[in-house]
N, C-alpha and C positions, 0 to 999 in steps of 0.2 A: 504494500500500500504506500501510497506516495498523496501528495496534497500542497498545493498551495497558500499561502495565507491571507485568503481574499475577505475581507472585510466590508466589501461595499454597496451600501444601498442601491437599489434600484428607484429608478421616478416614478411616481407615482400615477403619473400623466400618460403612462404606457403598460401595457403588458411587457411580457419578452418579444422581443422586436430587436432587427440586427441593429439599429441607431440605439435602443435604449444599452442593449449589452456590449455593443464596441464603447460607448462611451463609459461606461465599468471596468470594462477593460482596460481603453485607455487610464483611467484614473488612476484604477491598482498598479500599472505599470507607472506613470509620470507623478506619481503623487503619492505612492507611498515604496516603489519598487528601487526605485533610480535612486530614493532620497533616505530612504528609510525609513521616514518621518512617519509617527501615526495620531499625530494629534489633531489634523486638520477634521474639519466637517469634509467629509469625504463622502456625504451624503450631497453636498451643495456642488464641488467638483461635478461629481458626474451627472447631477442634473442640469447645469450653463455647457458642459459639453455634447449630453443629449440634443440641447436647444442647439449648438454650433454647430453640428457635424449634421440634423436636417436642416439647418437654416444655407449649409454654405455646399450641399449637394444641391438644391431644389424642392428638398421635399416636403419643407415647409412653406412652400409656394404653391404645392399642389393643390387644386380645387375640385372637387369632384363634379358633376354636371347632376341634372335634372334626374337622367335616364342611369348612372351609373355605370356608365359603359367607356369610363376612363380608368386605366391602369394606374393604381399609386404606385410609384416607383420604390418605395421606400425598402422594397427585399431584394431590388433588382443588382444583378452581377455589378451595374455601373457605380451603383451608389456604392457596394463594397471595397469596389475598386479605389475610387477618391478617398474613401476614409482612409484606407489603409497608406497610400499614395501621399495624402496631405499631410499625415502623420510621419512618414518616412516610414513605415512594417514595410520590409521585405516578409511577402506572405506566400503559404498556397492555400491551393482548393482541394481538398482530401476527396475522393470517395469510395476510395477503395484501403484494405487495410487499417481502416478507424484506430481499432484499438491500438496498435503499432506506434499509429500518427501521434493519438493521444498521447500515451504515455512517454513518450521522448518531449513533446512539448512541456509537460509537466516535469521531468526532469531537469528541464534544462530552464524551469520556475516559470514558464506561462502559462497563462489559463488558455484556452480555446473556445471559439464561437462555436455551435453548432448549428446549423438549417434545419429542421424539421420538415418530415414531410406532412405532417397533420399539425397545422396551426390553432386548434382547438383551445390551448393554452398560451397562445403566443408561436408566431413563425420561429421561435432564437429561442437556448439556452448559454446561459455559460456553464462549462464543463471544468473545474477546479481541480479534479486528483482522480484515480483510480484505486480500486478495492480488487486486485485481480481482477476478474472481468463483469467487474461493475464500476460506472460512474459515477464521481462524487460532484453533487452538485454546491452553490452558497448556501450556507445556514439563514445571510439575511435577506430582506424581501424587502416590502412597502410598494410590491408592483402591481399593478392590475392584473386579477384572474391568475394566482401565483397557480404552477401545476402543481399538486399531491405529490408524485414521487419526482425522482431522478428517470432520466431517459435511458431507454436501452439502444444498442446500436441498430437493432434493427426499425427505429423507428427515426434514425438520423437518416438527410438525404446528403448529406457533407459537410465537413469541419472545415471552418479557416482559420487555419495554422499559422501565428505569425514567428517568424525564422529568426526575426531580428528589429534591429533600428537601424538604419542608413539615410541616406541624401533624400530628404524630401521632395516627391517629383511632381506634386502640383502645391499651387499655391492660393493664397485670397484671392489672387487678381481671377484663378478660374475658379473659385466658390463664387464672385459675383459675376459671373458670365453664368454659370449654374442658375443663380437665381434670376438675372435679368430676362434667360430662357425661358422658366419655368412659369415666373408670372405674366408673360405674353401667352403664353399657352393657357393660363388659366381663366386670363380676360376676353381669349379667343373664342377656346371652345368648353371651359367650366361655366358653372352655373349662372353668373351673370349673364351670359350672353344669349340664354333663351328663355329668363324667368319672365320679362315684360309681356311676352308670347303667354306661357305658360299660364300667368296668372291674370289676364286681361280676361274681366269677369264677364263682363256686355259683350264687348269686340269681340272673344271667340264663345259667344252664348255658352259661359262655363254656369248657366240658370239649367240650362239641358243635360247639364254633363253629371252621371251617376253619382250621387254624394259620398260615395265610397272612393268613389278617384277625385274625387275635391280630396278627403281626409287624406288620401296617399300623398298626393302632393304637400300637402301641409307637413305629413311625415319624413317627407325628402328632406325639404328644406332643412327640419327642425336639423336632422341628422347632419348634413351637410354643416352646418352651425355650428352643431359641436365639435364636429373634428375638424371647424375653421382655426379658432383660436390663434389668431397670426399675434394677438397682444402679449401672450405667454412665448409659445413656442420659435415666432422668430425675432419679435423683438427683446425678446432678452438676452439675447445675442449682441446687439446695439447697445444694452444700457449696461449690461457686466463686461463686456470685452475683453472675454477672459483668456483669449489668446495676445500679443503684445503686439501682434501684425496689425490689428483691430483697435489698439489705441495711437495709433498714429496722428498727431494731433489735427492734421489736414482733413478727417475725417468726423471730427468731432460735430462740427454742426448737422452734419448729413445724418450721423446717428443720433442727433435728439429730433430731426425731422422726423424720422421713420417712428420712434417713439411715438413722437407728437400724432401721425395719421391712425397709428395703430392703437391709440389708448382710446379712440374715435372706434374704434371696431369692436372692444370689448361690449359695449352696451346693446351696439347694435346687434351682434350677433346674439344676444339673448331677446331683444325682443324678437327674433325668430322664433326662440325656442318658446316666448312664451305664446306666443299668436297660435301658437299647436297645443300647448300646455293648459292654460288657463282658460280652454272653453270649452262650454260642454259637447262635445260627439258623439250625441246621443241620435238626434235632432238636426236636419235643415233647420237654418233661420230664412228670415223672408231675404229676399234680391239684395236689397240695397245695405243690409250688415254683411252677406256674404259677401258682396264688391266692396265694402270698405274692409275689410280684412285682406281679402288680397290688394287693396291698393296699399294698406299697408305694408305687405312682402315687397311689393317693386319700389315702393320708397325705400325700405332697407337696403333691401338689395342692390338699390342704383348707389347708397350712399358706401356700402362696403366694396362695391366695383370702383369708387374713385377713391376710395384710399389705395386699393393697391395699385392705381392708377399712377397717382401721386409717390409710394413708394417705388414703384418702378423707377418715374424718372430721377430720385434720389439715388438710387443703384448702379444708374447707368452714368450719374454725374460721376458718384463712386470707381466707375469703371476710369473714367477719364482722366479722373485724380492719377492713380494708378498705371495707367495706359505710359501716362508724362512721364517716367522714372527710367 
């Protein structure tokens, strides 16, 4: 038996997810591996690196659409690849021989990610030590929907093994090319772009349209809403700056602007949730409270489309800063 001595909370804002446990990862390694150190909130580390590593892949830009029929990136090879890459991990992609791969990583004192192929509890675990051929997972938690036991291999689809630290091979300047991408794609083809359609209650006679697909829609939204949260998850990235490339003081205004649009979105995006929450669906109401509840949604909605609007072009000044060097 072998083990690492990983100590580190998970956020609270996530299941196991490959952002929430690369940024554990990261932690245990930069923050208490390299340093020794174990006094910090290493609970607060890896939740501002959670927020960093989706904010400077994109995937805190992602907006999901109406119909759902947008892929979140957040498990995808690409986003693995940048974390590791931004970080300097010289990494692999295991999927053959696990336990082998395991146990030499842990040897040699790293933990590993693992992929799941049944996301039931989270697409990710981190995997700490071996017990002969069983794996050791963290004792602590604080994560959404923790799973009951440790995984068995045969329910891993591949482990990313990191080898090392070396030469850092991307940087800020393409985390905001990441995000400058990600939020034109969300203002394109995510939910703003077809809510005005969606919820134009007279214009597209939604008085005829089955009140169970009124409530569904209502349902989207609210959902969509919650996993917007761009006030927590990317602007806190802007106001910790908890990498040093990020306090560069030429950047400083541009990160209380983005603050500034996004503290503008936290309210908004609840009155989504409450326009679906706080009424009764039991019941049609007459035309003209149905039409003003949805002209409510496309008032929100048009107002949370111009903040990321407005963050965009703060991003892309970002870019420019940066560009200049």
């Amino acid at each position: 038996m072998n083990k690492v001595n990983f100590c580190i909370p998970f956020t609270g804002y996530s299941c196991h997810s490959f952002l929430s446990d690369f940024a554990a990862v990261h932690t245990y390694i930069t923050e208490t591996m390299l340093t020794g150190e174990s006094d910090k909130n290493l609970g607060w580390y890896q939740e501002m690196y959670y927020f960093l590593f989706g904010t400077l892949t994109g995937c805190n830009s992602f907006l999901q659409n109406m119909e759902q029929s947008r892929n979140d990136p957040a498990e995808d090879i690409e986003t693995v690849d940048f974390c590791m890459k931004f970080c300097g991990y010289a990494y692999d992609m295991v999927r053959h021989n696990m336990e082998n791969a395991l146990i030499e990583s842990i040897d040699r004192g790293y933990p590993v990610i693992a992929k799941m192929k049944n996301a039931e509890f989270g697409p990710s675990r981190v995997l700490i030590g071996y017990d002969k051929d069983k794996i050791i997972v963290p004792a602590c938690s604080n994560e959404q929907s923790p799973p009951p036991t440790a995984p068995i291999y045969e329910e891993i689809e591949c482990l990313y093994i990191i080898r090392g630290i070396g030469r850092k091979e991307r940087t800020l300047l393409d985390g905001f090319r990441n995000i400058e991408k990600s939020l034109k794609e969300s203002i394109q083809y995510g939910a703003w772009a077809n809510s005005a359609e969606v919820f134009d209650y007279f214009g597209k006679n939604m008085k005829d349209t089955p009140f169970e697909e009124i409530k569904s829609r209502f349902e989207a939204v609210k959902n969509i809403a919650w996993n917007f949260d761009r006030c927590h998850n990317f602007a806190e990235t802007f106001r910790k700056r908890i990498i040093p490339d990020l306090r560069d003081i030429r950047l400083d205004e541009y990160c209380k602007q983005i603050d500034y649009w996004y503290k503008q979105s936290l309210e908004q995006q609840w009155q989504l949730i409450a326009l679906h929450d706080c009424r009764d669906w039991s019941e049609r109401r007459w035309d003209c409270l149905e039409a003003g509840m949805c002209t409510c949604v496309n008032w929100t909605m048009e107002s949370l489309a111009k903040n990321d609007e407005e963050v965009l072009k703060v991003v892309q000044q970002m870019i420019e800063v940066l560009e200049a060097d």
